[in-house]
VEXSE-36478 format. One line per field, with one value per residue (C-alpha): residue number from 1; residue in three letters; x, y, z. Coordinates in steps of 0.1 Angstrom, whole numbers, plus 5000, padded with zeros to 4 digits. Each point is the difference from the previous one (the first is absolute). Example, Ala and Ser with C-alpha at 12.3 -4.5 7.8 and 13.67 -1.06 7.14 Angstrom:
<sites>
nr [1:2];
rest [ALA:SER];
c1 [5123:5014];
c2 [4955:5034];
c3 [5078:4993];
</sites>
This chain:
<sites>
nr [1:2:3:4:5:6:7:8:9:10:11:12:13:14:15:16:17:18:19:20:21:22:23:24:25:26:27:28:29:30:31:32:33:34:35:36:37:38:39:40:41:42:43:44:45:46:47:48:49:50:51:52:53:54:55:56:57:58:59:60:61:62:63:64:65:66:67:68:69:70:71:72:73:74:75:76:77:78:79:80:81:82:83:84:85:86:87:88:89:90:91:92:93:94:95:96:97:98:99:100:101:102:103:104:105:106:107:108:109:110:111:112:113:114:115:116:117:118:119:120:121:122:123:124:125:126:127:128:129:130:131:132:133:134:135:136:137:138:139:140:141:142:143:144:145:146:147:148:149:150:151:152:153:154:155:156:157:158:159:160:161:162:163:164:165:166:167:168:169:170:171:172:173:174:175:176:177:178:179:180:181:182:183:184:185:186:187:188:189:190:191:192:193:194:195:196:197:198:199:200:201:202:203:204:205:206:207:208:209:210:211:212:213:214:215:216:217:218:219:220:221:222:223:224:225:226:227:228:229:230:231:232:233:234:235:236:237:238:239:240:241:242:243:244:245:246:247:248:249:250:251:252:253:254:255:256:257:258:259:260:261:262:263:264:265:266:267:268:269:270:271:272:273:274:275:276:277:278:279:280:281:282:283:284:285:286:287:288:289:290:291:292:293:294:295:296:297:298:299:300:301:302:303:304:305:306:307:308:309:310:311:312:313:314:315:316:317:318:319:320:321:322:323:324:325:326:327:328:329:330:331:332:333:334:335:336:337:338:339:340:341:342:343:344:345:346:347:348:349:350:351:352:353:354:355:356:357:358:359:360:361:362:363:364:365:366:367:368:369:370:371:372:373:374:375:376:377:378:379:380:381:382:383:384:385:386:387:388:389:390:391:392:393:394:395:396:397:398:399:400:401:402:403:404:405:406:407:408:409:410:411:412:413:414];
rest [UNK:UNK:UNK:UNK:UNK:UNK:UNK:UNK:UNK:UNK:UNK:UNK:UNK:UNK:UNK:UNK:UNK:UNK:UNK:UNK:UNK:UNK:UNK:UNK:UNK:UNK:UNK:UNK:UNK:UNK:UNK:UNK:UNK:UNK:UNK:UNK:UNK:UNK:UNK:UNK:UNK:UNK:UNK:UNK:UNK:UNK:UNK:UNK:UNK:UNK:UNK:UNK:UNK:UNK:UNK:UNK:UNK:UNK:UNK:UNK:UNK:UNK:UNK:UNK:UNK:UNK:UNK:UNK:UNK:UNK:UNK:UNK:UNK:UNK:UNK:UNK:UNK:UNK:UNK:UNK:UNK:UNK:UNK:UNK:UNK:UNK:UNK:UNK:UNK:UNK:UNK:UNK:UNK:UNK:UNK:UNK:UNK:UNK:UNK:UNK:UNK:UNK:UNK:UNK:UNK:UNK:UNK:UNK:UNK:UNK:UNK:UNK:UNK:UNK:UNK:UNK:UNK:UNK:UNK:UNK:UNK:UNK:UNK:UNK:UNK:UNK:UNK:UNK:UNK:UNK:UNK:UNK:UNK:UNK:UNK:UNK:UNK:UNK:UNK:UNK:UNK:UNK:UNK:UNK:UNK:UNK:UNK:UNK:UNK:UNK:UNK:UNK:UNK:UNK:UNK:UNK:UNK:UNK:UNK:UNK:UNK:UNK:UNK:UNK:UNK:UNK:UNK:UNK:UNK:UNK:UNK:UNK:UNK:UNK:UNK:UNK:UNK:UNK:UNK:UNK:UNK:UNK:UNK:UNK:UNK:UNK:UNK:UNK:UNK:UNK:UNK:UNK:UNK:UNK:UNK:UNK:UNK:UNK:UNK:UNK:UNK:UNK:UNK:UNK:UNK:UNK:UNK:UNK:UNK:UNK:UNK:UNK:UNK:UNK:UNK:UNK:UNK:UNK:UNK:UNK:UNK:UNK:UNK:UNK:UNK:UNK:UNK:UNK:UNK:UNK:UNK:UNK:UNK:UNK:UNK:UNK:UNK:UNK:UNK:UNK:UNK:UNK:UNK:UNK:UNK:UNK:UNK:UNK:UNK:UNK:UNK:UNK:UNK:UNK:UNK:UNK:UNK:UNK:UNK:UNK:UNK:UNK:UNK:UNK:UNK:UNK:UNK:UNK:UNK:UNK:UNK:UNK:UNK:UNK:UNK:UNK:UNK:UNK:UNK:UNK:UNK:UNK:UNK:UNK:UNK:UNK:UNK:UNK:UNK:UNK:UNK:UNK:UNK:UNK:UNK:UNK:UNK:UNK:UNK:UNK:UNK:UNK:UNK:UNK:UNK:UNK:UNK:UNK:UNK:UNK:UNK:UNK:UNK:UNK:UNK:UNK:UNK:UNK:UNK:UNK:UNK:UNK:UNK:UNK:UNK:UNK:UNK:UNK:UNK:UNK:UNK:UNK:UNK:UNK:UNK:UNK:UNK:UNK:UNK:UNK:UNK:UNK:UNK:UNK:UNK:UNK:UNK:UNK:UNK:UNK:UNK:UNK:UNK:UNK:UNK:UNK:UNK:UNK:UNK:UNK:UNK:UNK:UNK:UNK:UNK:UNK:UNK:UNK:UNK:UNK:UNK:UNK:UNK:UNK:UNK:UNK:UNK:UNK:UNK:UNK:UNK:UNK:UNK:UNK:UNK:UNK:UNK:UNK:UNK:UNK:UNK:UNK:UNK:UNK:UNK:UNK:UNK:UNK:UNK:UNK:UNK:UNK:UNK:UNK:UNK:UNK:UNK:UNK:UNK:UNK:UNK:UNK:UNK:UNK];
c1 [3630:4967:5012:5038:4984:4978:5031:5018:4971:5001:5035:4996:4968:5018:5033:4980:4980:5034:5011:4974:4995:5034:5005:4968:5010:5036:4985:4975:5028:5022:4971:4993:5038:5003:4977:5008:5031:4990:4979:5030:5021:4972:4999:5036:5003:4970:5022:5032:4981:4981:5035:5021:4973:5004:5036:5000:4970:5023:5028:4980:4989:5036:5008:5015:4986:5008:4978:5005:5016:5007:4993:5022:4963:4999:4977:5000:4988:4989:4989:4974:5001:4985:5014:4992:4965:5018:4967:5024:4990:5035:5001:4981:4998:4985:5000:4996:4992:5015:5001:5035:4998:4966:5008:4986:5024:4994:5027:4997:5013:5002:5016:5002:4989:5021:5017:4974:4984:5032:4995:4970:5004:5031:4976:4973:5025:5014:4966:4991:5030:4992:4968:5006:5028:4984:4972:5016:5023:4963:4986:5028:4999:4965:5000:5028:4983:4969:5020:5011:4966:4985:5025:4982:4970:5021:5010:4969:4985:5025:4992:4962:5009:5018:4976:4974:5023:5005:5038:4998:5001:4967:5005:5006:5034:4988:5022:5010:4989:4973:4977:4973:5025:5004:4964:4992:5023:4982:4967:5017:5012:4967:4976:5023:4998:4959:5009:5017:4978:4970:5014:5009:4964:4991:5022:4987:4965:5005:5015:4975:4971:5016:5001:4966:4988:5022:4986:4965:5007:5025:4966:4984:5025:5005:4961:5000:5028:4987:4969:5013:5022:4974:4965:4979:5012:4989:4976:4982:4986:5033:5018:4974:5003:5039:4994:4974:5023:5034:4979:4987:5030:5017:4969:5008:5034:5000:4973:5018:5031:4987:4980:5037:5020:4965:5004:5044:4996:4966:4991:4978:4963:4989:4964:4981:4989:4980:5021:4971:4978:5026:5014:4955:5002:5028:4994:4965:5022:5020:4979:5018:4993:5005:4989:5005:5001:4994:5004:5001:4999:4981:5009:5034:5014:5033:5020:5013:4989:4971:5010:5032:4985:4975:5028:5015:4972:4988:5040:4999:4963:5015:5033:4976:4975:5028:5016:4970:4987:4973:4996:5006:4998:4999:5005:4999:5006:5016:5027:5019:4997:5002:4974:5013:4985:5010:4993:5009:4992:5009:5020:5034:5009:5038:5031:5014:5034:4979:4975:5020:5007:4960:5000:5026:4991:4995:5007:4991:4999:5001:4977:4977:4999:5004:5001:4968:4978:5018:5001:5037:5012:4983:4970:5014:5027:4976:4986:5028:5005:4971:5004:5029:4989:4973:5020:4991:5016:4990:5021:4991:4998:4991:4962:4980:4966:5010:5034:5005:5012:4991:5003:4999:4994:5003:4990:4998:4969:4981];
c2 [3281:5022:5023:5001:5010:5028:5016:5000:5014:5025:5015:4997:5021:5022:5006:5006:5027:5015:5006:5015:5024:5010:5003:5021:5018:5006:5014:5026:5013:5005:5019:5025:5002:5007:5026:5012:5008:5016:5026:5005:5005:5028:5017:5000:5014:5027:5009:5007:5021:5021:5010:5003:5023:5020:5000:5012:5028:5012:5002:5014:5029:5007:5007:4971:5003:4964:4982:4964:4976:4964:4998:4977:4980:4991:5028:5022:5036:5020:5035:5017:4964:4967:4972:4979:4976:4966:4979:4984:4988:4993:5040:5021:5039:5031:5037:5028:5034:5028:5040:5017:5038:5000:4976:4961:4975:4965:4975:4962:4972:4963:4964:4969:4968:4978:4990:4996:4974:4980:4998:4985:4979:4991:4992:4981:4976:4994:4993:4976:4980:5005:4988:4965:4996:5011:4980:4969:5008:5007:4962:4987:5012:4994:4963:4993:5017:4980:4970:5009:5005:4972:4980:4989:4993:4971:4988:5002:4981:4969:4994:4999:4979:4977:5000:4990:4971:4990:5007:5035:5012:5008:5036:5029:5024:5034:5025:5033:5022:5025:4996:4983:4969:4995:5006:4972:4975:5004:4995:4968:4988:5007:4983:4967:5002:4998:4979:4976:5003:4992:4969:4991:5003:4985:4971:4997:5006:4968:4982:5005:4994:4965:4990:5012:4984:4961:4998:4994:4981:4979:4996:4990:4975:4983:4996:4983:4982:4985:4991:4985:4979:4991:5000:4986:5019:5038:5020:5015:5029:5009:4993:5021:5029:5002:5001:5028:5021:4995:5008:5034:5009:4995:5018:5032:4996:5002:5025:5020:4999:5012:5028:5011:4996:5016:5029:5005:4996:5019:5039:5012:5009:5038:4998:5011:4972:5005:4982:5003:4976:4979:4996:4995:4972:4984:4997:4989:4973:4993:4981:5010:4973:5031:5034:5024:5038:5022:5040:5005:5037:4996:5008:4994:5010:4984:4998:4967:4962:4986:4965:5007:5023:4975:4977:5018:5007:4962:4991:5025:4985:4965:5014:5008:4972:4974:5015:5019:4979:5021:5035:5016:5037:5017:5036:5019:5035:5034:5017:5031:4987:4958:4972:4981:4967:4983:4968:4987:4967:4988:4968:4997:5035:5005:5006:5039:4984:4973:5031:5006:4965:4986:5021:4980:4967:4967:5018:4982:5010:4969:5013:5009:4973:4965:4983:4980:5022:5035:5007:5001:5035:5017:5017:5032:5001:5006:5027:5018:4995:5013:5029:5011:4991:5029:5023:4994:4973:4974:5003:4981:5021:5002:4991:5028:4979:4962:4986:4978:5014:5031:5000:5034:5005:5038:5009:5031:5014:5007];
c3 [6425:4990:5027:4989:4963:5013:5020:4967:4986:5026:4998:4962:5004:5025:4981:4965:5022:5013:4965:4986:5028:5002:4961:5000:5032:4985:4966:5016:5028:4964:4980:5035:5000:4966:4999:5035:4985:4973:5015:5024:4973:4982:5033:5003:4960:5007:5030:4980:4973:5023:5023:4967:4980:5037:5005:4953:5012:5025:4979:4973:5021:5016:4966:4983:4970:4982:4979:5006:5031:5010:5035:5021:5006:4962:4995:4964:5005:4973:5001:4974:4981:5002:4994:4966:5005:4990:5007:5025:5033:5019:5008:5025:4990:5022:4994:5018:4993:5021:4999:4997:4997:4983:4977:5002:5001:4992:5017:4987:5014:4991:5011:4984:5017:4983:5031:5018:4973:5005:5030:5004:4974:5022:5031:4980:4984:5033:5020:4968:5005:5038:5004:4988:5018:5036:4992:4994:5031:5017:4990:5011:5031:5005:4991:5023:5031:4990:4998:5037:5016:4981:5015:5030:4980:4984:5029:5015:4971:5000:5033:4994:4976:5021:5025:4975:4987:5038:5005:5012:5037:5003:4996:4976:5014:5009:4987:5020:4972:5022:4974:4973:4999:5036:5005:4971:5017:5032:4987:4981:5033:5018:4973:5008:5033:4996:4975:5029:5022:4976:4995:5033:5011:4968:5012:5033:4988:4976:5029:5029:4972:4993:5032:5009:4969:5006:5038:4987:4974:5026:5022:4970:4989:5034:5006:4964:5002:5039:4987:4970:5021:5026:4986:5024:5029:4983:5020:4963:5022:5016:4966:4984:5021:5001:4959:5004:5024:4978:4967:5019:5009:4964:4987:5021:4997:4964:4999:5022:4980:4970:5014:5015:4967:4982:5024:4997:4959:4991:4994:5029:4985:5010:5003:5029:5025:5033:5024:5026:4979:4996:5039:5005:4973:5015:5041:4988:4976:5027:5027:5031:5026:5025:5009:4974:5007:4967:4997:4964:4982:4970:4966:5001:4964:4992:4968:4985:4993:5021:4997:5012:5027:5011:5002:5026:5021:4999:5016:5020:5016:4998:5017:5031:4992:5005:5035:5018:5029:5012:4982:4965:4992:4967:4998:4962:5008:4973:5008:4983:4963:5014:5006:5031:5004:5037:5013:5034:5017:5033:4994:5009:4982:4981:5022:4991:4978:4986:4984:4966:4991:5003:4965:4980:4982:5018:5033:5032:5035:5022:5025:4978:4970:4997:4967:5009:5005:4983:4964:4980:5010:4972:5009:5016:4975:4975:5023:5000:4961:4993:5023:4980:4969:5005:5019:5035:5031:5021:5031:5038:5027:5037:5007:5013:5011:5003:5013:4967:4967:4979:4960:4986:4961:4990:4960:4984:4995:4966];
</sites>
């Protein structure tokens, strides 16, 4: 309804502009046409004394020896004698002096503008009643081809609106207009498509994080609820340790979710943050029950949020912690303008079309995680979160030193 006001705004805005342009446009083309014509019309009278006073000099000089004429033109012709000053303006007077047998001659010649006063009064009266009329006509015109382009802005609006109430189809209709209008229902159509898709994952991402969360709490409840039910027959250590392992796993669960929805719903800090120290801090942090291989360029400047950052280095490690059987290595290297952090292992590695999906939420390969001993599907997720939240990405790609897996992280330099 706002928007249906603000088009009536418009064409009102829009026809008021019309008429004032046209109404001022109108008046100035009649003031340059008004004196246009009146110069034309001074020329033309300057003209018609200047070839009468010729044809009367001729004459004169043949030897018709008169002393006044009405030319055909409307030009009087005096000769030796003026004509009376009246004061008046509506008459145009020129003399000439000539020479006839030694004796000077003065020829005088004169025309009334009368006529030509009429008729501009004729014109101006005319363009007065004119102007208001073509302006009007103008507005009129105007407001209905606004009313014809805005068109698909209505409709486009009513179906927003029923898509926001729920009975719409879901999208806007792009009109075949080749221009601004087709272009805005596009971008309509395309911000609901994100729109869709953001809540499919947010759909799926509530979905997977229930059921990650309930199969704890379903270990949790059954131990209870057996030893409850059968006192004397609890092993405390056994009971105790399937409570610790269930309570870890909720604890990284949830502190993995928030650091995910933390990452999608916060601005990215730009500070600078040495991403060598950090990958140092973290293998050391770590406590790799294997080899571990480092080649690390130091400083490595970044740009963005070291927690985050840290973050993703500390998955990462875990990534190849969890699945390395022998051997880790850990390569920070600069490229043209990008810090690439890799790190391969030699567990069972990730199949070629399994290499996208490890990055989306609670992913799991089955060779490669089990719900026992693997985490919820989170950690390189966040990875690659924070890799676009800083302007880089995490991808997996073929090892080049063990036969497991290799995690790249590139980052944009400071």
């Amino acid at each position: 309804m706002n928007l249906e006001r603000r088009l009536g705004g418009v064409r009102g805005t829009v026809t008021r502009t019309t008429l004032v342009v046209t109404a001022l446009t109108l008046t100035v083309v009649g003031v340059l046409g008004s004196i246009s014509l009146a110069r034309l019309a001074e020329r033309d009278i300057d003209r018609a004394i200047v070839d009468t006073l010729d044809e009367v000099e001729q004459r004169y000089r043949a030897g018709d020896r008169f002393v006044s004429l009405t030319h055909p033109s409307g030009v009087e012709v005096l000769v030796d004698r003026t004509f009376r000053d009246t004061g008046s303006t509506d008459q145009i007077v020129r003399t000439r002096p000539i020479v006839v047998d030694d004796t000077e001659v003065v020829l005088s010649a004169r025309v009334t503008t009368r006529g030509l006063d009429s008729t501009l009064r004729t014109i101006r009266r005319t363009l007065w009643l004119l102007v208001p009329l073509a302006a009007a006509l103008t507005a009129l015109v105007a407001n209905l081809a606004v009313r014809r382009s805005l068109r698909p802005v209505s409709e486009i609006t009513d179906e927003a609106e029923r898509i926001a109430a729920g009975t719409g189809s879901g999208r806007v209709p792009v009109p075949d207009t080749g221009d601004e209008i087709e272009q805005l229902a596009e971008t309509v159509n395309m911000m609901l498509d994100a729109a869709d898709a953001a809540r499919e994952r947010q759909r799926r991402f509530v979905s997977d994080a229930s059921h990650e969360l309930r199969t704890p709490l379903m270990v949790l409840s059954a131990e209870a609820d057996l030893a409850r039910r059968h006192p004397d027959g609890v092993d405390l250590a056994a009971f105790a340790a399937t409570v610790e392992t269930q309570t870890n796993r909720l604890d990284r669960l949830t502190d993995d979710l928030l650091m995910s929805s933390s990452i999608a719903e916060q601005h990215a800090e730009h500070l600078p943050v040495d991403l060598a120290a950090i990958v140092g801090e973290e293998i050391d942090a770590a406590g790799f029950p294997v080899a571990v291989t480092r080649e690390l360029v130091s400083p490595v400047e970044v740009t963005g949020d070291a927690v985050v950052l840290r973050r993703a280095v500390r998955n990462i490690l875990a990534n190849a912690r969890r699945h390395a059987d022998r051997a880790v290595r850990v390569e920070l290297s600069m490229t043209t303008g990008l810090a690439r952090l890799a790190v391969e292992d030699d567990g069972p590695g990730i199949a070629p079309p399994d290499r996208g999906r490890v990055f989306e939420r609670f992913a799991r390969l089955d060779d490669a995680r089990a719900r026992d001993t693997g985490g919820a599907g989170l950690g390189l997720a966040i990875v690659a979160e924070a890799a676009a939240r800083h302007g880089g990405r995490a991808v997996a790609v073929d090892p080049r030193h063990l036969d497991g897996a290799r995690i790249e992280l590139d980052l944009p330099l400071v």
